[in-house]
C-alpha positions in Angstrom: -22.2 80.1 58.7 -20.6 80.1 55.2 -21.1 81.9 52.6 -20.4 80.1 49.1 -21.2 80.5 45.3 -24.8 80.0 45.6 -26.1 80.4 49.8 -29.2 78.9 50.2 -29.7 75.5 49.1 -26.0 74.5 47.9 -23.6 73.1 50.1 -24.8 74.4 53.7 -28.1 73.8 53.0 -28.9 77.2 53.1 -29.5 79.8 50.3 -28.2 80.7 47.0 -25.8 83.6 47.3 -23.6 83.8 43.5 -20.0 85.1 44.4 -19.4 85.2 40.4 -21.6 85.4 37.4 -21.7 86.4 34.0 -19.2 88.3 31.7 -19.5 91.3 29.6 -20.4 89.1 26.5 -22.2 86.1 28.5 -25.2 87.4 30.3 -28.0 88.2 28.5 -31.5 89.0 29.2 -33.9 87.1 26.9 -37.3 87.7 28.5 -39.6 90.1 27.6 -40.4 93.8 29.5 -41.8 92.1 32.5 -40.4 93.4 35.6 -43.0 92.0 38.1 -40.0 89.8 39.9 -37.3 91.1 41.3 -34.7 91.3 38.2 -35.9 94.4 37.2 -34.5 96.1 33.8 -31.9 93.6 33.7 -30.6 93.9 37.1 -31.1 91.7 40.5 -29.8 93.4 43.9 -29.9 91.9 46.7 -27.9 91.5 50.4 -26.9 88.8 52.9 -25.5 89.2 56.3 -22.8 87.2 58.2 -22.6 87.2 61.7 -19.3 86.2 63.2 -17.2 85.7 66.3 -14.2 87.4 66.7 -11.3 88.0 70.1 -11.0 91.0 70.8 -8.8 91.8 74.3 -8.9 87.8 74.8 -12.7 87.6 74.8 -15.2 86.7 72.3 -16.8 89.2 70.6 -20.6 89.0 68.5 -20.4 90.8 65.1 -21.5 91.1 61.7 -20.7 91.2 57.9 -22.5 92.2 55.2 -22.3 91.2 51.1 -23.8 93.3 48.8 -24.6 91.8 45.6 -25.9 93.4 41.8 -26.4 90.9 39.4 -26.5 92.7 35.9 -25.6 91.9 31.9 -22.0 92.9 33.2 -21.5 90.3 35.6 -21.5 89.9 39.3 -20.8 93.2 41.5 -19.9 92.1 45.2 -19.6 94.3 47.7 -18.0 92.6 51.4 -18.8 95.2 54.1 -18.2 94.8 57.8 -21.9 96.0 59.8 -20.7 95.8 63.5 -16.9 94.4 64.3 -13.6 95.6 65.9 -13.0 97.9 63.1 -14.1 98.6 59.7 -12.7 95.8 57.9 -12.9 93.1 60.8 -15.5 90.8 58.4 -13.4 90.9 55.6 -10.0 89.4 57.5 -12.1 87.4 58.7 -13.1 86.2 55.6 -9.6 86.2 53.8 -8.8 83.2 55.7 -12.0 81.3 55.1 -10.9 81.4 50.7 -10.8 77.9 49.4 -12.0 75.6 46.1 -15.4 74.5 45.2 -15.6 70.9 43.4 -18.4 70.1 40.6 -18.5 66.6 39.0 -21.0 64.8 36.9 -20.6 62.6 34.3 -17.9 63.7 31.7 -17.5 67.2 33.7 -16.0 68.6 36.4 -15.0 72.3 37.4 -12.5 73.4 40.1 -13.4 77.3 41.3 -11.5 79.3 43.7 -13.9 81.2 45.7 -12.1 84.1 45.0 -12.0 84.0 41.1 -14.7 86.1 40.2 -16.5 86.0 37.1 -13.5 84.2 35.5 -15.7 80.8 36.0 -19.7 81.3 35.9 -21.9 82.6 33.3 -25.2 83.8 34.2 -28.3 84.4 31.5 -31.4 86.4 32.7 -34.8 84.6 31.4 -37.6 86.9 32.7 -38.0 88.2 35.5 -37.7 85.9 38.5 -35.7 83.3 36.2 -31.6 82.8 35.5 -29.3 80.2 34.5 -25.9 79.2 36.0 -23.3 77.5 34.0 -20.1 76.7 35.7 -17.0 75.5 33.6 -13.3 75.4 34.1 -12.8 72.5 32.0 -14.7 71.0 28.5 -18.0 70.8 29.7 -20.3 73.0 32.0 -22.2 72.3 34.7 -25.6 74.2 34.1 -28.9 75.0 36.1 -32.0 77.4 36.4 -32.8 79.7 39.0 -36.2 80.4 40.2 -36.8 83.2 42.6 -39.4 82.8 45.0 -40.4 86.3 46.9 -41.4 86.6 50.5 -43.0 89.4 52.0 -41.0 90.2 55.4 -43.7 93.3 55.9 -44.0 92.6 60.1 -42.0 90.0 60.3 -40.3 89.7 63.5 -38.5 86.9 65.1 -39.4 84.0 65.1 -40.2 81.4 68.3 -38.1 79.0 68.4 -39.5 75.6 66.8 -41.9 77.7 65.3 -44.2 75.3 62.9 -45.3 78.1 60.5 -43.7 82.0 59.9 -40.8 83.1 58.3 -37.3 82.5 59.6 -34.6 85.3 59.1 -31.2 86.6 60.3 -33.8 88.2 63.2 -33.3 84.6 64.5 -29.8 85.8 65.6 -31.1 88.6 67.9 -31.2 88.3 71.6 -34.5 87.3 73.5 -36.7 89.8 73.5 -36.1 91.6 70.3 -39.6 93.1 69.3 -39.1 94.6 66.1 -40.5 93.5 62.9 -39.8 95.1 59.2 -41.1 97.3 57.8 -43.8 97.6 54.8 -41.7 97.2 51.3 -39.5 94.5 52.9 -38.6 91.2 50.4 -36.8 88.0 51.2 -35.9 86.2 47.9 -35.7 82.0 47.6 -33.7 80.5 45.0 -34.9 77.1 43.9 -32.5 75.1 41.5 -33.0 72.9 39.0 -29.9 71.0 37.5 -29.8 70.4 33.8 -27.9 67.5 35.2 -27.4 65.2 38.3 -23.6 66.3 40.0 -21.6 65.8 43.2 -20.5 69.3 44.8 -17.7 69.7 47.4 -15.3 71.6 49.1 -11.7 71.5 50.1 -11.8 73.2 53.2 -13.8 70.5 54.4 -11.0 67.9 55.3 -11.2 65.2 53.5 -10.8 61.8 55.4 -7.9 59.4 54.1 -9.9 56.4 54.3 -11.4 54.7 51.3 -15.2 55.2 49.9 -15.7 51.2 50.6 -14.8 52.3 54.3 -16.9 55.4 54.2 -19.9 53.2 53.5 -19.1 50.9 56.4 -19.0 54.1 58.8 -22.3 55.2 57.6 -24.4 51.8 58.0 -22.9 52.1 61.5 -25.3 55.2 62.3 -28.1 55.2 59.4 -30.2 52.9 57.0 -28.7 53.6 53.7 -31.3 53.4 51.2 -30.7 53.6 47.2 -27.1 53.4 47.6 -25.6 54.2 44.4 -22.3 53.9 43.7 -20.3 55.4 40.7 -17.9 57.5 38.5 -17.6 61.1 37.8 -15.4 63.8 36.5 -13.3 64.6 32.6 -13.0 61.2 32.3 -15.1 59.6 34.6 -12.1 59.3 37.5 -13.4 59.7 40.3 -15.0 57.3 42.8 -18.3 58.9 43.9 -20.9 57.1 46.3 -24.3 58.3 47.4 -27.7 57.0 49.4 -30.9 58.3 50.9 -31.6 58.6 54.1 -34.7 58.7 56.5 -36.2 61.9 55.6 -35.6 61.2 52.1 -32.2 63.4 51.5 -28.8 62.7 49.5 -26.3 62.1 51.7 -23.2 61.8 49.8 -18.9 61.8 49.1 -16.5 61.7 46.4 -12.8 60.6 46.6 -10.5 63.1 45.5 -6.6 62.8 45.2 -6.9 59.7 47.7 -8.9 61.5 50.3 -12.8 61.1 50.8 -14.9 64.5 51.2 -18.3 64.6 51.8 -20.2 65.6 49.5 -24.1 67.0 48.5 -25.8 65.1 45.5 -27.9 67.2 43.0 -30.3 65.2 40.7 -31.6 66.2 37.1 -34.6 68.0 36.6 -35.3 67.8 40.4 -35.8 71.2 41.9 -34.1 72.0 45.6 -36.6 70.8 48.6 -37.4 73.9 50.4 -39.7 75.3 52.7 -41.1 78.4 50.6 -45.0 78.1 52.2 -44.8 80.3 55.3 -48.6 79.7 55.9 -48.3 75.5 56.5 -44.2 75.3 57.4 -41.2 77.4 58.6 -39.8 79.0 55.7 -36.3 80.2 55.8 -35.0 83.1 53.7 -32.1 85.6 53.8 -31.4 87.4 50.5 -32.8 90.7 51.1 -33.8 93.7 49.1 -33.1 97.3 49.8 -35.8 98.0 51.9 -34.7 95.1 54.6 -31.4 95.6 54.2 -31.7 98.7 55.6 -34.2 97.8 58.5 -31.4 95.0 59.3 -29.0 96.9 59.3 -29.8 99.6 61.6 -30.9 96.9 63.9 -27.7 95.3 63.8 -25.8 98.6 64.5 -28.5 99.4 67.5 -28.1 95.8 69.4 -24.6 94.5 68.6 
């Protein structure tokens, strides 16, 4: 598992974590006194957990990181914290050499970001309070969407069967078999559901990209799959780059752009269309890892009592 600008729905398919947001002068809160969500007086906090493999004495090792984020009018505050490893700083070198660039490209945009650069490259605008925008820019134009914050309550939650058809899926999921517990009252999961202000290709260079041409990427793919809505077309400053997409049999994007002669795969957002996600617990599986204070705690002292 990866943890990227915005974990939960972006790129892994997962979750919405922001590794940089706002400035001193470019977050704002607009909304009114409501603090019924979880922004509360201009502030969001929230935690997600890593767990890793590491060698230790030649053998494989199960263990844990931790990020810590507060999302306030000052930016982005992000805490990296190792939970259960070979030493107190085990998650964070294993992170170091995980540091790569994240691609955005729609029409007449596109944004390179170091995952490492901080605030230097988002901008993030409170709008009440389970509401925020996202604009992303390292060149002329942004790339801009809204945040809505769904909130699950994990009170006796435990883990989950697998291929369980209804519940709530969390980190628990990682425990061993027979793991009992379940959190405790207070407990919140938060889901981030995006909405793009307009349709853009994301993707990453530490996925490698393949040095074969889009025309050829298509071929691969009918191979395998029924391409359906196959779209193909330019993106980026100047509308340079070669970008490709299609639907496939459960209805999602499946995408790649070609970048400095190399082909990456890609994940499609369209306009106005918020993420799919499971956020019903009572008909489907929902899955949800950003956690407030109170299960942050709960996992991790578990963590520290089973790893």
């Amino acid at each position: 598992m990866k943890i990227n600008k915005l974990y939960a729905g972006i790129a892994l398919a997962s979750t919405l974590v922001l590794t940089g947001c706002g400035g001193d002068d470019d977050s704002e809160y607009v909304g009114g006194g409501d603090n019924s969500g979880p922004i509360i007086d201009n502030q969001l906090n929230y935690s997600v957990f890593d767990p890793f493999t590491e060698v230790v004495n030649n053998e494989y090792k199960e263990a844990w990181g931790k990020f810590a984020y507060t999302l306030s009018n000052n930016g982005v505050m992000e805490t990296i914290s190792t939970v259960v490893g070979s030493s107190p700083t085990a998650y964070q070198k294993n992170r170091s050499d995980d540091n790569g660039i994240e691609y955005y490209a729609s029409k007449n945009a596109f944004a390179a970001v170091p995952e490492d650069s901080g605030n230097k490259f988002y901008k993030v605008n409170f709008i009440d309070s389970d509401t925020f925008t996202v604009k992303i820019q390292s060149g002329d134009a942004p790339i801009l969407s809204t945040y809505d914050i769904l909130t699950l309550d994990l009170t006796d939650v435990g883990k989950q069967p697998r291929y369980a058809p209804t519940g709530i899926d969390t980190d628990l999921s990682y425990f061993p078999s027979g793991f009992d517990a379940t959190f405790p009252s207070g407990s919140e999961c938060y889901i981030f559901l995006e909405t793009p202000a307009q349709s853009y290709y994301t993707f990453y260079d530490y996925n490698s990209g393949q040095n074969i041409t889009l025309e050829e990427w298509i071929a691969d793919e009918r191979e395998d799959n029924t391409l359906t809505n196959l779209v193909q077309e330019q993106v980026g400053n100047n509308n340079e780059l070669k970008a490709v997409r299609y639907t496939d049999e459960d209805g999602d994007f499946v995408a790649a752009i070609e970048y400095k002669g190399l082909v990456y795969t890609a994940y499609y957002y369209q306009k106005d269309v918020q993420d799919k996600s499971n956020t019903n617990p009572e008909i489907e599986e929902a899955y949800c890892n950003l956690y407030n204070d109170v299960a942050t705690d709960f996992l991790e002292t578990q963590i520290k009592a089973t790893y």
